[in-house]
GUDREN-411704 format. One record per residue: residue in one letter; x, z, y of N, C-alpha, C in turn; residue number from 1. Coordinates in Angstrom, 1 decimal, always signed. Layout:
BEGIN
bakol, n_c1, n_c3, n_c2, ca_c1, ca_c3, ca_c2, c_c1, c_c3, c_c2, miba
A, X, Z, Y, X, Z, Y, X, Z, Y, NUM
...
END
This chain:
BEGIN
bakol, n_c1, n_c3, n_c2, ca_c1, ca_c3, ca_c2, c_c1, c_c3, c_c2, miba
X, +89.9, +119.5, +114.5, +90.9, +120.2, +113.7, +92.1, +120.4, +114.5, 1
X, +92.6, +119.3, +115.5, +93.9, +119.1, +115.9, +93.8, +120.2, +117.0, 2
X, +92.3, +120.2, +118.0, +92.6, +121.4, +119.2, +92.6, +122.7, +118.7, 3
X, +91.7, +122.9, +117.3, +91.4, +124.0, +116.8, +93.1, +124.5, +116.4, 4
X, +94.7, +123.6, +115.9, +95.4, +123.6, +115.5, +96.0, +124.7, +116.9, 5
X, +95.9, +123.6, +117.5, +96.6, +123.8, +118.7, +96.1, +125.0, +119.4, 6
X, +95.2, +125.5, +119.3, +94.9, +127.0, +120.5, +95.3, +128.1, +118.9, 7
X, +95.3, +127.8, +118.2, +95.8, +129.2, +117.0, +97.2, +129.2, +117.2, 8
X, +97.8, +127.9, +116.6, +99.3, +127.8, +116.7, +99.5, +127.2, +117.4, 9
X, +99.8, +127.3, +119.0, +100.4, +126.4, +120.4, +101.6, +125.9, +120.1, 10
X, +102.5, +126.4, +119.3, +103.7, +126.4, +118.9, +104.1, +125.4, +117.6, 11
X, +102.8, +125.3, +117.0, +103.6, +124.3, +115.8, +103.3, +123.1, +116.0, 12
X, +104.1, +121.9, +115.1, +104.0, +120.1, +115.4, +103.1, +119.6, +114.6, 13
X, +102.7, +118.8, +115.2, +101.9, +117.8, +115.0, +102.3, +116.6, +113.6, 14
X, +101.9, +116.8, +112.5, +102.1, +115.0, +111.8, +100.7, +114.6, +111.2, 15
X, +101.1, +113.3, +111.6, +99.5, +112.4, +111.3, +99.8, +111.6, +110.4, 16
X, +99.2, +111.2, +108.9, +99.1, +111.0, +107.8, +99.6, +109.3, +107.8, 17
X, +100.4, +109.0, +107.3, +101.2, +107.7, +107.4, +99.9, +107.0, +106.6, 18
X, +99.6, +107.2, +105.7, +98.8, +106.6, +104.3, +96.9, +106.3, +105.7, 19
X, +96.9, +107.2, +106.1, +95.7, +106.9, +106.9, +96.1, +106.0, +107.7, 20
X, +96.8, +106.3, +108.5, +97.5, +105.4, +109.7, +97.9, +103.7, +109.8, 21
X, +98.3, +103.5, +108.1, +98.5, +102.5, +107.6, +97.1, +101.6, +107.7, 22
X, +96.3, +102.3, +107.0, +94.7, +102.0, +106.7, +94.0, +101.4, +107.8, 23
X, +94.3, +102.5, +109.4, +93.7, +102.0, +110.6, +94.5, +100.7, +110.8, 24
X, +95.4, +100.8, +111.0, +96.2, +99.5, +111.7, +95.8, +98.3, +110.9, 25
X, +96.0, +98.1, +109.7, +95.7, +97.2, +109.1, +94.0, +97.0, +109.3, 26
X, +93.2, +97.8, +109.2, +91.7, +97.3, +109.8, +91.5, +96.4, +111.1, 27
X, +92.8, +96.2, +111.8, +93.1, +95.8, +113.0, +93.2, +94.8, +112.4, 28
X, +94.0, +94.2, +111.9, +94.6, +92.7, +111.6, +93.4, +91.9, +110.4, 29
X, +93.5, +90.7, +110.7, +93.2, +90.0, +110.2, +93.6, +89.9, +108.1, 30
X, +92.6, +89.7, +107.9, +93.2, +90.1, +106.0, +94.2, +89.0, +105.8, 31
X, +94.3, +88.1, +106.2, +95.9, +86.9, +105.7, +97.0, +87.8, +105.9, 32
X, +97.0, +88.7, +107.2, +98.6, +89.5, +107.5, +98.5, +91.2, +107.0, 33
X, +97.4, +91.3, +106.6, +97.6, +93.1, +106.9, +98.8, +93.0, +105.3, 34
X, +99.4, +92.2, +103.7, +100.3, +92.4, +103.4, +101.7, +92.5, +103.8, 35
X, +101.9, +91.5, +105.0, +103.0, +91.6, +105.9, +103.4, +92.7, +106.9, 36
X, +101.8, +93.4, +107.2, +102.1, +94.2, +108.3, +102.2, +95.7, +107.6, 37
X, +101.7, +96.1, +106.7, +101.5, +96.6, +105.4, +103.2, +97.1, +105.1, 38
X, +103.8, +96.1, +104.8, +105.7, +95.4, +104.8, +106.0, +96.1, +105.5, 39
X, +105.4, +96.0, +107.0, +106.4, +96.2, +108.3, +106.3, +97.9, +108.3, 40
X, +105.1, +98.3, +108.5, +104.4, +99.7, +108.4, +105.0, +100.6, +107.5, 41
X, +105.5, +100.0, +105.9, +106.4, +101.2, +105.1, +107.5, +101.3, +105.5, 42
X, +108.4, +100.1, +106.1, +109.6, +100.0, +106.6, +109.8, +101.3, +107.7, 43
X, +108.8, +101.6, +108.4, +109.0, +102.6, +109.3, +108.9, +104.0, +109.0, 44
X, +107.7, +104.1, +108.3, +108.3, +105.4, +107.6, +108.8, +105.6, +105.9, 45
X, +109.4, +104.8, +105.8, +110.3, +104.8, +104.6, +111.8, +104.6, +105.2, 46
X, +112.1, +104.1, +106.5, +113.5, +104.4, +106.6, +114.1, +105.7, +106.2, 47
X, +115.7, +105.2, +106.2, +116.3, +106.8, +105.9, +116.7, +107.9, +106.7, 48
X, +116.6, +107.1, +108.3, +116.8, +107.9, +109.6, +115.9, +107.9, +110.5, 49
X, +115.7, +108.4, +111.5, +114.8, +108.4, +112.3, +115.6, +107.0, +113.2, 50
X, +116.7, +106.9, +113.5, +117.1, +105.8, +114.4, +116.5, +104.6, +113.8, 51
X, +116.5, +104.4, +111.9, +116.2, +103.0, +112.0, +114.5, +102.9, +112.0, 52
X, +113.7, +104.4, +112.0, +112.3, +104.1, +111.6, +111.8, +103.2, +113.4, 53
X, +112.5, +104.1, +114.4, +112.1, +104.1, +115.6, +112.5, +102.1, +115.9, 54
X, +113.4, +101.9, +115.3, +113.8, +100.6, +115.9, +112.4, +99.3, +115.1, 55
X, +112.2, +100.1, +113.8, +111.0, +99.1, +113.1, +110.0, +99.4, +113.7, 56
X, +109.4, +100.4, +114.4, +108.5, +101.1, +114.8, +108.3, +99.8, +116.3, 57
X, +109.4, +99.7, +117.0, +109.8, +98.8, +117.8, +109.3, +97.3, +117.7, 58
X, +109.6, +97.0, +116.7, +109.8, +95.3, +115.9, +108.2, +95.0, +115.9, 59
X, +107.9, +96.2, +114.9, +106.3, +95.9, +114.4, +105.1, +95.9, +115.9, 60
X, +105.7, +96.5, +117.2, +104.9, +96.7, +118.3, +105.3, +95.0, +118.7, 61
X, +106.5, +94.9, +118.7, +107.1, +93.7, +119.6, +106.2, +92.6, +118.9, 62
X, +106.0, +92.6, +117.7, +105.9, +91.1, +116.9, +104.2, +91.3, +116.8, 63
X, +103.6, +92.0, +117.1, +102.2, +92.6, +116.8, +101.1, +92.9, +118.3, 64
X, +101.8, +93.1, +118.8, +101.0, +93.5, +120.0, +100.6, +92.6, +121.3, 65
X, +101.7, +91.5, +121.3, +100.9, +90.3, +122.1, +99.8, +89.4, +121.4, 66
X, +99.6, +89.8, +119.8, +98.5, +88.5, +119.5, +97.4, +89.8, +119.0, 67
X, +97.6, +90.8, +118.5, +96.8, +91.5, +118.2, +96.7, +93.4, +118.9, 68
X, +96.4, +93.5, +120.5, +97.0, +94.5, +120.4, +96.5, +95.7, +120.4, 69
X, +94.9, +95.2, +119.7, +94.6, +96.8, +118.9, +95.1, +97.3, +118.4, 70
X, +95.8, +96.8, +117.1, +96.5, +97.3, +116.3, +97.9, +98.0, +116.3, 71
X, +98.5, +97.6, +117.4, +99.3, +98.0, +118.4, +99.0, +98.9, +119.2, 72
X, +98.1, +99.3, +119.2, +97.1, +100.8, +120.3, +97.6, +101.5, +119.3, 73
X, +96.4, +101.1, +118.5, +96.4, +102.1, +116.9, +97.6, +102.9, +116.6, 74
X, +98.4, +101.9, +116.6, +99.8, +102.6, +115.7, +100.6, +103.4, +116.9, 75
X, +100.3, +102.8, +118.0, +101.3, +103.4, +119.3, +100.7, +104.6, +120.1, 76
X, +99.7, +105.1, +119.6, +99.0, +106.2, +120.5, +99.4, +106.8, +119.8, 77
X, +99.6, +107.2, +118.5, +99.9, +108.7, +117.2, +101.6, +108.7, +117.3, 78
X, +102.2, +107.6, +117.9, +104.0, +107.5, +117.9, +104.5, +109.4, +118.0, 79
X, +104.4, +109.9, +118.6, +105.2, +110.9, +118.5, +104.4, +112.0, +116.8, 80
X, +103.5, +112.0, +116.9, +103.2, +112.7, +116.0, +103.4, +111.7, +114.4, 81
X, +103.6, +110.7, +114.5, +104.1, +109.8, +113.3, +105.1, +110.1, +112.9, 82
X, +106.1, +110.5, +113.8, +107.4, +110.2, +113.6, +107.8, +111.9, +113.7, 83
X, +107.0, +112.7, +113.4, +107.5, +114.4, +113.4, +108.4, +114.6, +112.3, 84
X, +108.1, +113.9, +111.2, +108.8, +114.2, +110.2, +110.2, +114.2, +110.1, 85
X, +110.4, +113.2, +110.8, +111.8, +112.9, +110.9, +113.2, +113.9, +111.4, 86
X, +112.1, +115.3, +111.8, +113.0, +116.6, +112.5, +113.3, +117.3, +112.3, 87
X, +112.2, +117.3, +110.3, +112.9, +118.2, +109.4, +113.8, +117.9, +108.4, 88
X, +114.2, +119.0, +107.6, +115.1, +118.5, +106.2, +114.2, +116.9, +105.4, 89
X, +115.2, +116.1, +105.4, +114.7, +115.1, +104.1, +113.7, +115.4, +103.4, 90
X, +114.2, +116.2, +102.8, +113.5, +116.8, +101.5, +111.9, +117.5, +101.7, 91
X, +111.5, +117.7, +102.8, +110.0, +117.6, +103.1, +109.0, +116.5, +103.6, 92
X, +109.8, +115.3, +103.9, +109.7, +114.3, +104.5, +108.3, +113.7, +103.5, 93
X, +108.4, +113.5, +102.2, +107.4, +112.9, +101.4, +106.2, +113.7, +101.6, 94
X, +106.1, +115.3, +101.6, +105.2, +115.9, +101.4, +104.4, +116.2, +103.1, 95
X, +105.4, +116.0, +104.0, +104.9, +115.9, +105.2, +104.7, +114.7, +106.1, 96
X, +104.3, +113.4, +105.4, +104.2, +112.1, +105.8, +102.4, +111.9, +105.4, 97
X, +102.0, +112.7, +104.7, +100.4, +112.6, +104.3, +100.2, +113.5, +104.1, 98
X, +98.5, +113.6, +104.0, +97.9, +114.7, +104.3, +97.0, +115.0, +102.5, 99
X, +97.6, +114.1, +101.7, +96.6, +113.8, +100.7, +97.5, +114.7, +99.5, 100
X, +97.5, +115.7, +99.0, +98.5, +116.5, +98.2, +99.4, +115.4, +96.6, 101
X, +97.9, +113.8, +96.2, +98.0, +114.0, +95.8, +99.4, +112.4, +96.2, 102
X, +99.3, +112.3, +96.6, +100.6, +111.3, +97.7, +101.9, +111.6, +97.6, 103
X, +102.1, +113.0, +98.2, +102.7, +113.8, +98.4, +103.0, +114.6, +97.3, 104
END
């Protein structure tokens, strides 16, 4: 889907579904932590700026990735297309954070 995006529209951005993304990472962790990491994971894209999403974005690699750092792959390979949202108006932010209409 994403090359087929990319050779029609070269020109338009990339965002990868927070609610999926959530899902992978947490398959990473052990079930005792995925409610904490779960915690950490809305905190980043539920901030109200892109400066504070990027700094949780930060916290959750720092505090995550020397004991478990699949999950830390996971979430850190999609970083720029995670955080697209944050380039437009507010106001599309909800509807362009997932891919599921009914989320959104």
């Amino acid at each position: 889907f994403w090359a087929a995006l990319e050779e029609v529209y070269p020109e338009s951005r990339q965002q990868r579904c927070w609610m999926h993304k959530t899902m992978n990472v947490l398959n990473c962790l052990p079930k005792s932590l995925q409610p904490k990491a779960k915690q950490a994971l809305h905190q980043i894209w539920q901030a109200n700026t892109r400066e504070d999403a990027e700094k949780a974005f930060d916290l959750f690699l720092k505090t995550d990735e020397p004991k478990y750092p699949k999950a830390a792959l996971c979430l850190e390979k999609d970083r720029d297309e995670l955080m697209a949202f944050y380039d437009f108006p507010a106001q599309h932010g909800q509807s362009m954070r997932t891919s599921n209409p009914i989320e959104s």
